[in-house]
GUDRENKE-841853 format. One record per residue (C-alpha): residue number from 0; x, y, z. Coordinates in Angstrom, 2 decimals. Example, Ala and Ser with C-alpha at 12.3 -4.5 7.8 and 13.67 -1.06 7.14 Angstrom:
node num: 0&xx: 12.30&yy: -4.50&zz: 7.80 .
node num: 1&xx: 13.67&yy: -1.06&zz: 7.14 .
This chain:
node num: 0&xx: -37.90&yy: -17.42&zz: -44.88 .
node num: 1&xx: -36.86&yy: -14.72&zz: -47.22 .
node num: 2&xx: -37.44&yy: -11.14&zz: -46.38 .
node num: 3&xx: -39.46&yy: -9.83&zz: -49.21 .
node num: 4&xx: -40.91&yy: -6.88&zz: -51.28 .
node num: 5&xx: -42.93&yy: -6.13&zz: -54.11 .
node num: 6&xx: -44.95&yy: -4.44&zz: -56.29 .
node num: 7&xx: -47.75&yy: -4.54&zz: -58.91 .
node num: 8&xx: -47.89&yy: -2.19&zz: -61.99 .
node num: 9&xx: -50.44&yy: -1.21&zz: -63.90 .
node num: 10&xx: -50.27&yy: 0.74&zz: -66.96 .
node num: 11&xx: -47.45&yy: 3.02&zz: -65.23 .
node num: 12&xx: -49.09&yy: 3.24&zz: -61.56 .
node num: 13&xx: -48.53&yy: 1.34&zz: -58.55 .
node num: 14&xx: -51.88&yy: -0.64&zz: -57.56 .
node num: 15&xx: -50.50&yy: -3.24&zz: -55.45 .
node num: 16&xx: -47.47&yy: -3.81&zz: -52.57 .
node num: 17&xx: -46.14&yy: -7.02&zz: -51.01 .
node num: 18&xx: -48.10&yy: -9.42&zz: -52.50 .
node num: 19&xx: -48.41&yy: -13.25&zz: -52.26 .
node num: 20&xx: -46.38&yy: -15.57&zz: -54.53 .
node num: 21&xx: -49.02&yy: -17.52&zz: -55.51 .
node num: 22&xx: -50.99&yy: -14.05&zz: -56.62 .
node num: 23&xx: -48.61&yy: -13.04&zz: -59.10 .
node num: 24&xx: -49.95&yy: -15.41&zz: -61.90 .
node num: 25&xx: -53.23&yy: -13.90&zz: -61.16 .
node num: 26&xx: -52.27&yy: -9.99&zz: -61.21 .
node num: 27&xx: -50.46&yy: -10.86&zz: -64.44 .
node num: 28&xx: -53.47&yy: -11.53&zz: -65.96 .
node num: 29&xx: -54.80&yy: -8.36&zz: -66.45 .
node num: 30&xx: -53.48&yy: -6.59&zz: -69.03 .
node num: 31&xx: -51.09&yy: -3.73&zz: -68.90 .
node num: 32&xx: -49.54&yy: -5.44&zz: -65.69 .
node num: 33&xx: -46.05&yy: -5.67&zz: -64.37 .
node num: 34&xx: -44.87&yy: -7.30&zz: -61.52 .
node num: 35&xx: -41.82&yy: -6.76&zz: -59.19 .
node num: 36&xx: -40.37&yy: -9.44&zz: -56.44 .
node num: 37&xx: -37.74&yy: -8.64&zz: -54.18 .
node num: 38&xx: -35.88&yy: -11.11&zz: -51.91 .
node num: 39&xx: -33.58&yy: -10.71&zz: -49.60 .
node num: 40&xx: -31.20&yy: -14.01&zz: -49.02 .
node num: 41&xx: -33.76&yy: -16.91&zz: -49.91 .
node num: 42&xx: -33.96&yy: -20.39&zz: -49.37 .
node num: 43&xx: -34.66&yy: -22.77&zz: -52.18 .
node num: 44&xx: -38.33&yy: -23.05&zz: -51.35 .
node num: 45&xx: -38.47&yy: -19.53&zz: -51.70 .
node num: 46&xx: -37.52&yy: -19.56&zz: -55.13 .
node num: 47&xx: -38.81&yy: -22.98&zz: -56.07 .
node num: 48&xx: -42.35&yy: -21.26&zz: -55.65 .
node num: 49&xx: -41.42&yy: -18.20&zz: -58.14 .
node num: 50&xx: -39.63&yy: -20.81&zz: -60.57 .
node num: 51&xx: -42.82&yy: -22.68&zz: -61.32 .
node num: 52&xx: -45.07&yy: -19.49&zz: -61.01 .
node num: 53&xx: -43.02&yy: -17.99&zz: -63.73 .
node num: 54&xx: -41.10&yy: -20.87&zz: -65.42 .
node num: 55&xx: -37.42&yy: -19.87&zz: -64.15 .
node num: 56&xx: -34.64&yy: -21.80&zz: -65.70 .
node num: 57&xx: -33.11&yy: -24.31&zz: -62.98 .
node num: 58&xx: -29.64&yy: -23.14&zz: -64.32 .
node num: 59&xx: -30.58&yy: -19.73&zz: -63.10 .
node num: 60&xx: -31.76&yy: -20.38&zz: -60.01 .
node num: 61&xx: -29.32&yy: -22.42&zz: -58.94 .
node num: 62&xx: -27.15&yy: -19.47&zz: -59.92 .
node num: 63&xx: -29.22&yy: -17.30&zz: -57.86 .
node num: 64&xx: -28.66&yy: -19.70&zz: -54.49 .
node num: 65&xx: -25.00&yy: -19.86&zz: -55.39 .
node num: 66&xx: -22.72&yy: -17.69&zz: -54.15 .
node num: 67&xx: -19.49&yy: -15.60&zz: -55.97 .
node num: 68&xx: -21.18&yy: -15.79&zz: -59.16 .
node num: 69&xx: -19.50&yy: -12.96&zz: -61.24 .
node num: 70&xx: -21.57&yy: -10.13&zz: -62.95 .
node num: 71&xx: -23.22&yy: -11.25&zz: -66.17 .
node num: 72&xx: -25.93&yy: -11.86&zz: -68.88 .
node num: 73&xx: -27.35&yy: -15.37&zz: -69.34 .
node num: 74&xx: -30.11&yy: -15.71&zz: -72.21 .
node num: 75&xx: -32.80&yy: -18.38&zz: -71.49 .
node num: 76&xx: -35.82&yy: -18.82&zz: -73.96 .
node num: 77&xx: -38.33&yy: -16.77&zz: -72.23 .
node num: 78&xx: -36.17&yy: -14.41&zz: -69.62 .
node num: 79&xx: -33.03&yy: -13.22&zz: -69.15 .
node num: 80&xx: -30.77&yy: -13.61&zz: -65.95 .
node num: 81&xx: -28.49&yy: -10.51&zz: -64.43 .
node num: 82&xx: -25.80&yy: -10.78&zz: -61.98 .
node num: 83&xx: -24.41&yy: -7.94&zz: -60.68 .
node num: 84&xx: -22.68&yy: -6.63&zz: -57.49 .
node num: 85&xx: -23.87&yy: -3.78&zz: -55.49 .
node num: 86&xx: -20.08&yy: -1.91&zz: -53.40 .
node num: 87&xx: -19.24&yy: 0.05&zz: -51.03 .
node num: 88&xx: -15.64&yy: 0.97&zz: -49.50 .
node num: 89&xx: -14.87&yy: 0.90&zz: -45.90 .
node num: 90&xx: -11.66&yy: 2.47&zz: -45.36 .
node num: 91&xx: -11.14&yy: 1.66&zz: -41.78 .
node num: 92&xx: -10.83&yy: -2.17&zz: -42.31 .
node num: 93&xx: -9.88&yy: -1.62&zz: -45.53 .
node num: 94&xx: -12.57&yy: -3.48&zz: -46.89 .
node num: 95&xx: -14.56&yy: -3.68&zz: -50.32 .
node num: 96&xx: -18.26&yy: -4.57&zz: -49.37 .
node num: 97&xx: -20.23&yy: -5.92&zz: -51.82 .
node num: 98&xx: -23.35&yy: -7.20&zz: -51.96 .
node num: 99&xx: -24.41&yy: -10.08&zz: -55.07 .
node num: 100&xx: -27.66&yy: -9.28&zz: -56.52 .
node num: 101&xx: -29.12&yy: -11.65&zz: -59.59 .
node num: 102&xx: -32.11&yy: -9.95&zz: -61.79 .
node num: 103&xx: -34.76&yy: -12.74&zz: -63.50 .
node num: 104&xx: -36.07&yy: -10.25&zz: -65.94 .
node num: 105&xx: -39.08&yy: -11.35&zz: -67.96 .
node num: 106&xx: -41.64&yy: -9.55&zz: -70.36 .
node num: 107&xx: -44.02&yy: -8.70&zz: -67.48 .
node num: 108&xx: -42.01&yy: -9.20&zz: -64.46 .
node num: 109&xx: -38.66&yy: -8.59&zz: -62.48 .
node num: 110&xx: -37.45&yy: -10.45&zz: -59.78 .
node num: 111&xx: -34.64&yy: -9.21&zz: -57.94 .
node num: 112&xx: -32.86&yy: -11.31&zz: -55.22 .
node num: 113&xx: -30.21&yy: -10.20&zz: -52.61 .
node num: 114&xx: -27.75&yy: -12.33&zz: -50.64 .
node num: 115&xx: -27.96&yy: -9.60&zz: -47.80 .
node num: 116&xx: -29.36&yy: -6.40&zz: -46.60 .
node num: 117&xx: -25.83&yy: -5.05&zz: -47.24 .
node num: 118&xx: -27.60&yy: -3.55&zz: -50.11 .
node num: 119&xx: -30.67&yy: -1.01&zz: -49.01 .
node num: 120&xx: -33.56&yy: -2.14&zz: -51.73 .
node num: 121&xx: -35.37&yy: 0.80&zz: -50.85 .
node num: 122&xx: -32.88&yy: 3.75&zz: -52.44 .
node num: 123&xx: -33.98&yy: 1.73&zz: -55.87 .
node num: 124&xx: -37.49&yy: 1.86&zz: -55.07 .
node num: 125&xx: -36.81&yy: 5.48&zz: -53.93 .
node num: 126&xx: -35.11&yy: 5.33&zz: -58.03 .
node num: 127&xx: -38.21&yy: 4.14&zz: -59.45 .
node num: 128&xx: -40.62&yy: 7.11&zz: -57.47 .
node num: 129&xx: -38.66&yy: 10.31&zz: -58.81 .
node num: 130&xx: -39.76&yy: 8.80&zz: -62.25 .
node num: 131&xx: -42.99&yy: 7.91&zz: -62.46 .
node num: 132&xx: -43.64&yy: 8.97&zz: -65.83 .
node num: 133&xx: -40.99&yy: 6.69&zz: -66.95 .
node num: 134&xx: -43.13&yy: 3.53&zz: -65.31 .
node num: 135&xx: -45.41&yy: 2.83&zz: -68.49 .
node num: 136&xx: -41.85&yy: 1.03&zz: -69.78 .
node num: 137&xx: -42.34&yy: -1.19&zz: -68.14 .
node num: 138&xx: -39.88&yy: -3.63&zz: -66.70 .
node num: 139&xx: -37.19&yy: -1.98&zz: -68.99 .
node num: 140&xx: -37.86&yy: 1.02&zz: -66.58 .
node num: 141&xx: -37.23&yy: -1.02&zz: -63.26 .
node num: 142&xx: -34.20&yy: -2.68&zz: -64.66 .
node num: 143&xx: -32.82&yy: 0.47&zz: -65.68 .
node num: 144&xx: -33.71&yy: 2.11&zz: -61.40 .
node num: 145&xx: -31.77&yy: -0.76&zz: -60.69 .
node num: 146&xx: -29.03&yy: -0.50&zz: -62.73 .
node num: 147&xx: -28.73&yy: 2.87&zz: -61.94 .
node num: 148&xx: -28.39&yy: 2.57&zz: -58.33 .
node num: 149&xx: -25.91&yy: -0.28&zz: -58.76 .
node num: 150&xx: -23.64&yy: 2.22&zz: -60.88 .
node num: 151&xx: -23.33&yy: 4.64&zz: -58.49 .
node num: 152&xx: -22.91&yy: 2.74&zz: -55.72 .
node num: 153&xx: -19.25&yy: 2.68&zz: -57.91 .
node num: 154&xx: -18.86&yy: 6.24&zz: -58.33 .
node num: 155&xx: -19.28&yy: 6.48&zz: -54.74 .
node num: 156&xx: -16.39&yy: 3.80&zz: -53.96 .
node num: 157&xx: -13.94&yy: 5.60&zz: -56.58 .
node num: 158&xx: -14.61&yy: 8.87&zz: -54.91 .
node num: 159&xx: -13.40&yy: 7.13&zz: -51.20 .
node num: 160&xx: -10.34&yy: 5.58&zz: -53.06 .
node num: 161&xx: -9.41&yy: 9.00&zz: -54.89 .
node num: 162&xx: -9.73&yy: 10.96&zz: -51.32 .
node num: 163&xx: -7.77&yy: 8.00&zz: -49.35 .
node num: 164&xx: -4.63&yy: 7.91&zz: -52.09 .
node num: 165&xx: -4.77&yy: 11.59&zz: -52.40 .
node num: 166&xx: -3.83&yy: 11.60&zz: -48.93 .
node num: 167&xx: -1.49&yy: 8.72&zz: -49.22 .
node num: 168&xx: 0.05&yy: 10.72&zz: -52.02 .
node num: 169&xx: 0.98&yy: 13.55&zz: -49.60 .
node num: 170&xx: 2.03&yy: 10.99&zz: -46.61 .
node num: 171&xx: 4.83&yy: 9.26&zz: -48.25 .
node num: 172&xx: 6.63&yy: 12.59&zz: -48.49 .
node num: 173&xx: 6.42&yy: 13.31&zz: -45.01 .
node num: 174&xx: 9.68&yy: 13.12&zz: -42.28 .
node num: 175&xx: 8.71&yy: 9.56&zz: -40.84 .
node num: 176&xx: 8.79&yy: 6.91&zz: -42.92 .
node num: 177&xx: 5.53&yy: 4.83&zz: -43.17 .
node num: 178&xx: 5.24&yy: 1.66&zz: -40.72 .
node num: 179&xx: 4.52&yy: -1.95&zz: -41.55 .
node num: 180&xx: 0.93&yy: -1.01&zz: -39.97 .
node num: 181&xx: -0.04&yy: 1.55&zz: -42.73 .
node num: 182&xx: 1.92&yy: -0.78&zz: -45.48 .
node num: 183&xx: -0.49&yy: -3.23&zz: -44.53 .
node num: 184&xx: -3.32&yy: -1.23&zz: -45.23 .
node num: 185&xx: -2.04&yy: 0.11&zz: -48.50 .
node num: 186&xx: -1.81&yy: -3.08&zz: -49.66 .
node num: 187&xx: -5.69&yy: -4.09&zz: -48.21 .
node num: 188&xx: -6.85&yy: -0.72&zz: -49.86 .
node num: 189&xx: -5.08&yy: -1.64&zz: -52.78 .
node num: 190&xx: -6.35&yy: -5.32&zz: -52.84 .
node num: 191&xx: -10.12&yy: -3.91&zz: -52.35 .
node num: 192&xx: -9.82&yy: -1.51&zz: -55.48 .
node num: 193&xx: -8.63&yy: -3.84&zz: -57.42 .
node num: 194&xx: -11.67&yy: -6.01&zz: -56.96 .
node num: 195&xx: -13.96&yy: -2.94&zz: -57.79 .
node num: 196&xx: -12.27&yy: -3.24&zz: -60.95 .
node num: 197&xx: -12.93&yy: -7.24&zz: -61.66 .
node num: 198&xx: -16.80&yy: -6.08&zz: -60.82 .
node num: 199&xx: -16.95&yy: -2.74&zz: -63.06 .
node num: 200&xx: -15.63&yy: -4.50&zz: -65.91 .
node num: 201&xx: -17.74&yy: -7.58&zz: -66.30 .
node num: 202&xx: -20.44&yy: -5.36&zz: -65.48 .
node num: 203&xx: -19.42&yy: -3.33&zz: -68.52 .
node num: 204&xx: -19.98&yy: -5.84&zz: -70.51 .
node num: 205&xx: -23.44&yy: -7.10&zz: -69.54 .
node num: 206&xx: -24.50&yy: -4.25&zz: -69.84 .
node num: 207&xx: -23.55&yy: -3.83&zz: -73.30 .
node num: 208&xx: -25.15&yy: -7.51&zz: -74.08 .
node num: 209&xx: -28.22&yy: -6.41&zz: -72.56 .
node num: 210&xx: -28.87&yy: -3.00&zz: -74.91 .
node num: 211&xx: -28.38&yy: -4.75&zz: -77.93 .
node num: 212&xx: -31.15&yy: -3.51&zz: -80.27 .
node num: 213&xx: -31.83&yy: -7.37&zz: -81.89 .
node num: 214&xx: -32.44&yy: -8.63&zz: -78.71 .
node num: 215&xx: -35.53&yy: -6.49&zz: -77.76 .
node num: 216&xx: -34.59&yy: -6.38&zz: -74.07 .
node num: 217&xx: -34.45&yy: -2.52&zz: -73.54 .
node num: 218&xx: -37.32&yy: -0.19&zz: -74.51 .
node num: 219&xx: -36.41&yy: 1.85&zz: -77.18 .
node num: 220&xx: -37.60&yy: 5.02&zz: -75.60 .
node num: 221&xx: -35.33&yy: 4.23&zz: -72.52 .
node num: 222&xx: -32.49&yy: 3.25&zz: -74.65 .
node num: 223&xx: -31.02&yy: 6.55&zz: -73.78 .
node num: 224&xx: -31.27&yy: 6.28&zz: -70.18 .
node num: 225&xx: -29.30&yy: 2.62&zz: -70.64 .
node num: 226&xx: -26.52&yy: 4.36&zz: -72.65 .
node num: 227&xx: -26.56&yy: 6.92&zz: -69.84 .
node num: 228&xx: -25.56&yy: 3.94&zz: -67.47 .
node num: 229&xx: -23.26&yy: 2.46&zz: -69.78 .
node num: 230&xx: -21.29&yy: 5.73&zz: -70.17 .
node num: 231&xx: -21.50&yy: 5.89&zz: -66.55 .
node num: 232&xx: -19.82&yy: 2.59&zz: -65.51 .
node num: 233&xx: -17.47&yy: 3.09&zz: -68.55 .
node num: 234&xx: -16.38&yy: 6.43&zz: -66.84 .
node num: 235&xx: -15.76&yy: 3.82&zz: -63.35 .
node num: 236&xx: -14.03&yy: 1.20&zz: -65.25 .
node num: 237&xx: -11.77&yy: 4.28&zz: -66.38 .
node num: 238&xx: -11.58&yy: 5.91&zz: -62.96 .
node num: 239&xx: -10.50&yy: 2.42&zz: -61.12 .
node num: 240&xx: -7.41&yy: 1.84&zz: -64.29 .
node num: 241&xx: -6.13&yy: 5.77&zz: -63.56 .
node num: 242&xx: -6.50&yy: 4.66&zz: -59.91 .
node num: 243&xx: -4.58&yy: 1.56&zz: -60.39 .
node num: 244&xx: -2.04&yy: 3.13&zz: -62.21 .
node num: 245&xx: -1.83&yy: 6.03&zz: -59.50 .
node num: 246&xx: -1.23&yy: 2.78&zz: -56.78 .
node num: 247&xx: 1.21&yy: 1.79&zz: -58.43 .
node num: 248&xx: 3.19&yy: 5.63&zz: -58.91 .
node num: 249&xx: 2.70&yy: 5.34&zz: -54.84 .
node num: 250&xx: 4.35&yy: 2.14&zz: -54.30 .
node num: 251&xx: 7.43&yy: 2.67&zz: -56.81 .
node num: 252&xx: 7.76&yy: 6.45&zz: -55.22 .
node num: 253&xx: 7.56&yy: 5.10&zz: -51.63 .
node num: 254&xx: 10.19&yy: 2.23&zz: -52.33 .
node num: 255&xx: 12.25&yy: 4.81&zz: -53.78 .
node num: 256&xx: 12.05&yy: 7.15&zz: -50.82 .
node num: 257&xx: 12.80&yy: 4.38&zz: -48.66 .
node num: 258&xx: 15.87&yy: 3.74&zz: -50.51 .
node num: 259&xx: 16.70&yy: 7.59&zz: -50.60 .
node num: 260&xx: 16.12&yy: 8.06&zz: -46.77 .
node num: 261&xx: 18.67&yy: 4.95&zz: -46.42 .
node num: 262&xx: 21.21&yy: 6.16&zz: -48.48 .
node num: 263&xx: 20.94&yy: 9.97&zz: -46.35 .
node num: 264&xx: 21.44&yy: 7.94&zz: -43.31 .
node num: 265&xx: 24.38&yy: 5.77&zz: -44.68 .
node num: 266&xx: 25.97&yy: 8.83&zz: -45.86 .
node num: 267&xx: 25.47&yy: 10.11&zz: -42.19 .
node num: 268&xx: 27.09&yy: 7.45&zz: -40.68 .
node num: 269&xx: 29.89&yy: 6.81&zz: -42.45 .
node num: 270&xx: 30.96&yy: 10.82&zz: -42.26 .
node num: 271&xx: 30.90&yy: 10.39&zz: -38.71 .
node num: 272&xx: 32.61&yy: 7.34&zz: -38.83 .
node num: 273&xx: 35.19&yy: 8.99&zz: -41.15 .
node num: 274&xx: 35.52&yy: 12.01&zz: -38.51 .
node num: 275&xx: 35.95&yy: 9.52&zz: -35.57 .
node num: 276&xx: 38.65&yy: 7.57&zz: -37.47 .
node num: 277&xx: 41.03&yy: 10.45&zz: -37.53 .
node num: 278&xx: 41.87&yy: 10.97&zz: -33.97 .
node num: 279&xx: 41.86&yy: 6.70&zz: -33.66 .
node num: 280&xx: 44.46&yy: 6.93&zz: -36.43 .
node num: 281&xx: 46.63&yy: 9.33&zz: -34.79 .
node num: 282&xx: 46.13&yy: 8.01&zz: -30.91 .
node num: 283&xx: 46.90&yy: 4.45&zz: -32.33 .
node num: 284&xx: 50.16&yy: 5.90&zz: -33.93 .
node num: 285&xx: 51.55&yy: 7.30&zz: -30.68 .
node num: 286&xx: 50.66&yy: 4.45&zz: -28.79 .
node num: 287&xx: 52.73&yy: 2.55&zz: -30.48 .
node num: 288&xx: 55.29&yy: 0.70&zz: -28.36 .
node num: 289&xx: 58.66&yy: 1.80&zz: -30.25 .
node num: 290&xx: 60.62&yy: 4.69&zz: -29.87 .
node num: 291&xx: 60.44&yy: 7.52&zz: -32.11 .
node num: 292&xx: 61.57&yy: 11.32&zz: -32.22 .
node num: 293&xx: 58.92&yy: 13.38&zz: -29.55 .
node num: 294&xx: 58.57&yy: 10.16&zz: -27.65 .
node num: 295&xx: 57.14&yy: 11.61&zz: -23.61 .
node num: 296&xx: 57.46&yy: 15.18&zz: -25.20 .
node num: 297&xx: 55.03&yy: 18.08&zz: -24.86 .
node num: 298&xx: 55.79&yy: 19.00&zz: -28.24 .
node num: 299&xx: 54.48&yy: 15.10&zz: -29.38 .
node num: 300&xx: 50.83&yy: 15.85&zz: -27.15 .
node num: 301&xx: 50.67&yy: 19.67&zz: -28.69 .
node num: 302&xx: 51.19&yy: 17.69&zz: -31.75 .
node num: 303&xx: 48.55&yy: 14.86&zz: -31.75 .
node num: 304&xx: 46.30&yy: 17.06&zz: -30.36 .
node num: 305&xx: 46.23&yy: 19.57&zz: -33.21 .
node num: 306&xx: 46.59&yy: 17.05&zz: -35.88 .
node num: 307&xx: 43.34&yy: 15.34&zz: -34.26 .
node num: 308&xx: 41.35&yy: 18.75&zz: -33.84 .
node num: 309&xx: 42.20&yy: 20.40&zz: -37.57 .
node num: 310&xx: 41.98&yy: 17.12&zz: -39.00 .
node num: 311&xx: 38.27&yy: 16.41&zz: -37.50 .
node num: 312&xx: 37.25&yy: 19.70&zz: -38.42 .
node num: 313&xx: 38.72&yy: 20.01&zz: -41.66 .
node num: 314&xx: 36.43&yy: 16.52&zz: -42.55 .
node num: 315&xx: 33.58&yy: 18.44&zz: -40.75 .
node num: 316&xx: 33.45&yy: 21.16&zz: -43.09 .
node num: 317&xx: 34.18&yy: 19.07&zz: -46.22 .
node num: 318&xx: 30.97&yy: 16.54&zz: -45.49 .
node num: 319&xx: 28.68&yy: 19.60&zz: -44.05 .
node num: 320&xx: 29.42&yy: 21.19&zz: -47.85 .
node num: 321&xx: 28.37&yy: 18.02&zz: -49.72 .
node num: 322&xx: 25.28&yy: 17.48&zz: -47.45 .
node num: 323&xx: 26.29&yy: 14.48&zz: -46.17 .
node num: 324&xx: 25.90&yy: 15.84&zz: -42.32 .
């Protein structure tokens, strides 16, 4: 059994809460009445009783049971059908939570319906009371609360990914190079924004279907507050390709410090390795078993000795001035 909500309108006022399905023919009766349904991961029976109360396409509600559908705008005869995607980030599992919601929006009645409680149907209701004077619009004026609250569920995910890849932004230059842990996690992080961006764009573009002035599906007097929304998921859609691009800045600079950090540590070792070669040069020579001049000498030791020593240092010096040590 769904979990549900709703509420009865009447010229701008709220009259009735949580009523019966099988009411909602009835309240629409009277005149100047508009009716909101909320529910919260139905069954079939649940919506099978709202499809013949208000003549719901079968497309749509099978669309509405189905899951993944992506965000947008179907046009039946009599109502339209919305699918959007409420988000939130979690930056701890690296995760992009999202939460399908599908709008049947009719003349004289909205019916909202949520996979899961992911999304908290009360902040939109919360939406809809800080405007009351907006009500007598009608069901242009609860599309628009929900809308709204959708929206900025966005802004609020592009603010967590612009806080977590400013920070990344000043990890990468630290001393320790980053482990396959926190790679990982980029690349979840990375993963998760670029879904935002499949569900801001779509989005986008629903929304521009919907405020089409032929169509007659937003109130002309709220046909600001609709281009308000559109601007603002324009600005996300915007925020989310800067973003990507910004990912992408990190991951070319961080393979490029990687390489840099190699090459300072190649450099490293073969100085030493030149510095250590000297003295195995000049031991190997004298160890030779053949006679030359010096051979069992003091002045041969003195000899090796200071060739090994000045020559060492001499290579010390000459790599410590080109940075290589």
């Amino acid at each position: 059994m769904a979990h549900t909500h709703s509420r009865v309108y009447r010229d701008g006022v709220v009259v009735e809460r949580d009523i019966d399905d099988d009411r909602i023919s009835d309240a629409l009766a009277e005149p100047g009445t508009i009716v909101w349904v909320d529910l919260c991961d139905p069954t079939e029976g649940d919506l099978d009783k709202l499809a013949f109360e208000l003549g719901l396409h079968e497309l749509a509600v099978e669309d509405a049971l189905g899951d993944h559908q992506r965000p947008k705008l179907d046009r039946y005869r009599d109502h339209l059908f919305l699918t959007c995607h409420a988000a939130a980030v979690d930056t701890e599992s690296a995760q992009l939570q999202e939460t399908e919601i599908n709008a049947f929006i009719g003349k004289e009645w909205l019916i909202t319906v949520r996979k899961s409680r992911g999304f908290d149907i009360c902040e939109v209701q919360d939406r809809w009371d800080r405007s009351p004077d907006l009500a007598v619009h009608g069901v242009s004026f609860l599309l628009y609360g929900l809308l709204d609250v959708v929206v900025d569920s966005y802004f609020d995910a592009v603010e967590v990914f612009d806080d977590y890849y400013d920070e990344i932004s000043e990890t990468i230059f630290g001393d320790h190079p980053i482990g396959p842990e926190q790679q990982l996690h980029w690349f979840q992080m990375r993963r998760a924004l670029f879904r935002l961006h499949r569900l801001a764009v779509p989005l986008r573009e629903a929304l521009s279907a919907l405020m089409r002035r032929e169509h007659d599906a937003v109130s002309e007097d709220l046909y600001p507050y609709f281009q308000d929304v559109y601007d603002h998921i324009l600005r996300v859609t915007e925020s989310t390709d800067a973003l990507r691009d910004l990912v992408s800045t990190i991951v070319e600079t961080n393979l490029s410090l990687r390489d840099y950090r190699q090459n300072q540590v190649m450099k490293k070792v073969t100085s030493w390795a030149a510095i250590i070669a000297v003295p195995t040069l000049i031991t190997g020579y004298y160890g030779m078993n053949v006679k030359y001049p010096g051979l069992a000498t003091r002045g041969a030791w003195i000899t090796s000795l200071v060739l090994m020593a000045g020559l060492s240092i001499a290579l010390y010096r000459q790599f410590k001035k080109r940075d290589w040590l």
